[in-house]
C-alpha positions as a printed NumPy array, in Angstrom:
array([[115.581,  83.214, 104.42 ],
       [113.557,  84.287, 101.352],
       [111.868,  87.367, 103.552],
       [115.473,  88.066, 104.125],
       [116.974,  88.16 , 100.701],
       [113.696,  90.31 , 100.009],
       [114.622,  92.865, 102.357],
       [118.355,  93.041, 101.544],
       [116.81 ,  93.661,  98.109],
       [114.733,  96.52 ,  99.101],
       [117.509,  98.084, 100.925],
       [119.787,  97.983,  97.71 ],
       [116.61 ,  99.254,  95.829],
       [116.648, 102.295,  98.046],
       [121.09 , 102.878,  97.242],
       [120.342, 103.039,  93.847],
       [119.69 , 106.245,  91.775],
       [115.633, 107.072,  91.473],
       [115.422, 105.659,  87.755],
       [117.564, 102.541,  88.092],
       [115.462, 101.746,  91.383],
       [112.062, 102.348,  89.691],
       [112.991, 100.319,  87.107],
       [114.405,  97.24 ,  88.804],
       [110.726,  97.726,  90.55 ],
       [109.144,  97.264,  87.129],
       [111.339,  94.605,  86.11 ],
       [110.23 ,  92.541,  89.843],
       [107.003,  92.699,  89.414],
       [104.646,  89.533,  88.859],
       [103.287,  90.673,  86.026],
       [106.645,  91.207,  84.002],
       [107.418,  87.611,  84.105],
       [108.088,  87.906,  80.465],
       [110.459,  90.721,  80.263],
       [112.287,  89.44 ,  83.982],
       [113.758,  85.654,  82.852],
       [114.865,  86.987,  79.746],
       [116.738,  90.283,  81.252],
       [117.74 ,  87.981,  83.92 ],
       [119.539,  85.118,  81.578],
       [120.936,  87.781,  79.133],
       [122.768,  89.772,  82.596],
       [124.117,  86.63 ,  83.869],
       [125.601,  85.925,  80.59 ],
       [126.683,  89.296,  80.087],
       [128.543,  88.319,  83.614],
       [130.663,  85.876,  81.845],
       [131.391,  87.911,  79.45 ],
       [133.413,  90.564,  82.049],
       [136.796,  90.895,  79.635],
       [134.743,  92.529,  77.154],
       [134.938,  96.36 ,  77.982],
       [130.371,  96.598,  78.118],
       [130.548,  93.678,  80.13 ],
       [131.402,  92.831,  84.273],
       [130.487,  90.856,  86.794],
       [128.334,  93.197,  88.178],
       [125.642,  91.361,  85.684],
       [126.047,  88.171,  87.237],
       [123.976,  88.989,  90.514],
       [121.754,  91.513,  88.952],
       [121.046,  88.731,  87.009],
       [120.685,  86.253,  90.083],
       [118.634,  88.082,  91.837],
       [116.08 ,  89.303,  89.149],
       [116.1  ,  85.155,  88.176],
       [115.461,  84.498,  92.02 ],
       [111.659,  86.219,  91.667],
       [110.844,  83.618,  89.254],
       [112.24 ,  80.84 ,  91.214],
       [112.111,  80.566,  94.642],
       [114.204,  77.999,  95.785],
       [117.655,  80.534,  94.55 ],
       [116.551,  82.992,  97.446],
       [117.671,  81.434, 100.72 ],
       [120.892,  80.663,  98.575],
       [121.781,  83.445,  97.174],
       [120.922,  85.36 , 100.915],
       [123.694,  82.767, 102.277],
       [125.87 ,  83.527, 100.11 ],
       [125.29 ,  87.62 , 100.365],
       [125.968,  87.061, 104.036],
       [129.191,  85.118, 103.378],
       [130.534,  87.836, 101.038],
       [129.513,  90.897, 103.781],
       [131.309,  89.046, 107.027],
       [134.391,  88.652, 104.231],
       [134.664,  92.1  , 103.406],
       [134.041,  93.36 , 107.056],
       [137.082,  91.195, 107.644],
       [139.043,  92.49 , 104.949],
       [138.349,  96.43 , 105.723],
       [139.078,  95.285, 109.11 ],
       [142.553,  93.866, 108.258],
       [142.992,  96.887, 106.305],
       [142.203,  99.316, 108.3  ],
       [144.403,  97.674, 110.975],
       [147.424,  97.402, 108.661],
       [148.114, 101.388, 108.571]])
């Protein structure tokens, strides 16, 4: 499950414009340990924070998933849980598209 959530990662890595992409790259790499669990607690906080306008919940798995390189045990979870959420929204554009 962790070679999973790794690959779902570099998938994402390739949606993403060049610089944001080269620098979530920079941020996952061994060696910027120090900068990573930092970035990583301040996002998911920033996540809880998603009624102030700078803020969303868009932090909260950045935040996750940049956390899950420094702790290996979140990966198979948090790729359960990504699975979860895709089959849910392929139901729901189903059911919408269906609706019409």
């Amino acid at each position: 499950m962790a070679a999973a959530w790794d690959a779902r990662i570099a998938r994402l890595l390739e949606l993403l414009p060049r610089r944001v992409g080269d620098a979530v790259t920079w941020l996952r790499a061994p060696s910027r340990r120090w900068v990573r669990i930092p970035a990583a607690l301040l996002l998911i906080v920033g996540g809880f924070l998603a009624i102030l306008p700078v803020f969303g919940l868009w932090m909260l798995p950045l935040g996750l998933a940049l956390l899950s390189e420094d702790i290996p045990g979140m990966k198979p979870s948090l790729e359960r849980a990504a699975r979860w959420l895709e089959a849910k929204w392929t139901r729901v554009v189903a059911w919408w598209r269906g609706r019409g």
